[in-house]
C-alpha positions as CSV (number, residue, x, y, z in Angstrom):
1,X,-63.6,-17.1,112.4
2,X,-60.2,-16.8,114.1
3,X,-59.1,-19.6,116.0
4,X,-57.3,-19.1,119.3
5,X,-54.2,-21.2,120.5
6,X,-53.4,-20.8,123.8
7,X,-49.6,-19.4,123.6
8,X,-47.4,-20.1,126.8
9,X,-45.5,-16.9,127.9
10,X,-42.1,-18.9,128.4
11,X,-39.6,-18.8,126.2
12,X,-38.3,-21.8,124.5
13,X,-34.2,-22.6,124.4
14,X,-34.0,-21.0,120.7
15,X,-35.8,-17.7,122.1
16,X,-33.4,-17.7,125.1
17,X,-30.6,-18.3,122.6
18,X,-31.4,-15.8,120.2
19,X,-31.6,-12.9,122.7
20,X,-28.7,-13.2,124.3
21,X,-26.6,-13.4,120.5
22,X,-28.7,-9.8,120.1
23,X,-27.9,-8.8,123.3
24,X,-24.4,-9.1,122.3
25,X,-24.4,-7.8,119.3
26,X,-25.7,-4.5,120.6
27,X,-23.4,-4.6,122.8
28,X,-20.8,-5.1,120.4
29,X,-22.1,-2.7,118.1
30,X,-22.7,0.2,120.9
31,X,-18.6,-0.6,121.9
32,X,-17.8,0.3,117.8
33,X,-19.6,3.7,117.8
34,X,-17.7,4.7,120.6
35,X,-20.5,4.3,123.3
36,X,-20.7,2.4,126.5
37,X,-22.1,-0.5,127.5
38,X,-25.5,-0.4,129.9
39,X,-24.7,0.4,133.2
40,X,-20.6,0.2,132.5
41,X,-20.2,3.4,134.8
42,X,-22.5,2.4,137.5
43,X,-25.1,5.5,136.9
44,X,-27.5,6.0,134.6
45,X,-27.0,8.9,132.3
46,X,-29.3,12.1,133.3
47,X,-30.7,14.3,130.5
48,X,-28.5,17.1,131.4
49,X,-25.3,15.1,129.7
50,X,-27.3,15.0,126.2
51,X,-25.6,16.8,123.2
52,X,-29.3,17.7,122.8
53,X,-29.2,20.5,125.1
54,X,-26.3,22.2,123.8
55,X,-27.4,25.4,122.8
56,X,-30.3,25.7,125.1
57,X,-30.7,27.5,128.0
58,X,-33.1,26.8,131.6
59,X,-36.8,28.7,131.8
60,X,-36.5,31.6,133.8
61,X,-38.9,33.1,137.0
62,X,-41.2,34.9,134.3
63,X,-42.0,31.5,133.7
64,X,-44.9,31.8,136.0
65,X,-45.7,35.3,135.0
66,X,-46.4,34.2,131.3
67,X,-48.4,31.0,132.5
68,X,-50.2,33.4,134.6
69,X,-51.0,35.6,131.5
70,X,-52.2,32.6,129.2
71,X,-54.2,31.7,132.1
72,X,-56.4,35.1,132.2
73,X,-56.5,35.5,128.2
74,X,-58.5,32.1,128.7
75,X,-60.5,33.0,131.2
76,X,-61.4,36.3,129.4
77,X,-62.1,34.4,126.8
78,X,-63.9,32.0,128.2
79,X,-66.5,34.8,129.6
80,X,-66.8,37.2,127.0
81,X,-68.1,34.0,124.9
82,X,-70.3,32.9,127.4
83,X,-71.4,36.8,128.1
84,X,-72.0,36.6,124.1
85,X,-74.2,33.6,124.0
86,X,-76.3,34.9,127.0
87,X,-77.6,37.9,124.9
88,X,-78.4,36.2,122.4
């Protein structure tokens, strides 16, 4: 059986210590790649300034329209199966 030692959630001095030198070095390492450091601009970066989204364009109004569709192919499923299992 497993014993169980009661942990205290509070960091000790090493802990503390040890962050903040990884802290830094992110930091540090973020500077070299040519980033920024967190919150150097004041604003957090929005999704729409990702390289990710290059390329990619926003969903149009038939949006809707082919939700709509998907909706009734469901539901025309749903009944002809349950149309099909009352005859039986």
């Amino acid at each position: 059986m497993a014993l169980y030692v009661k942990q205290d959630d509070n960091r000790t001095e090493l802990q503390e210590k040890i962050a903040a030198e990884l802290r830094e070095k992110q930091i540090k390492n973020s500077l070299k790649e040519g980033g920024e450091t967190p919150n150097s601009k004041g604003k957090i970066v929005q999704p729409e300034d990702s390289a990710y989204l290059e390329g990619t364009k926003e969903t149009t109004g038939l949006a809707f329209i082919w939700l709509l569709v998907f909706v009734a192919v469901l539901v025309a499923l749903g009944l002809y199966i349950w149309v099909a299992s009352q005859r039986v």
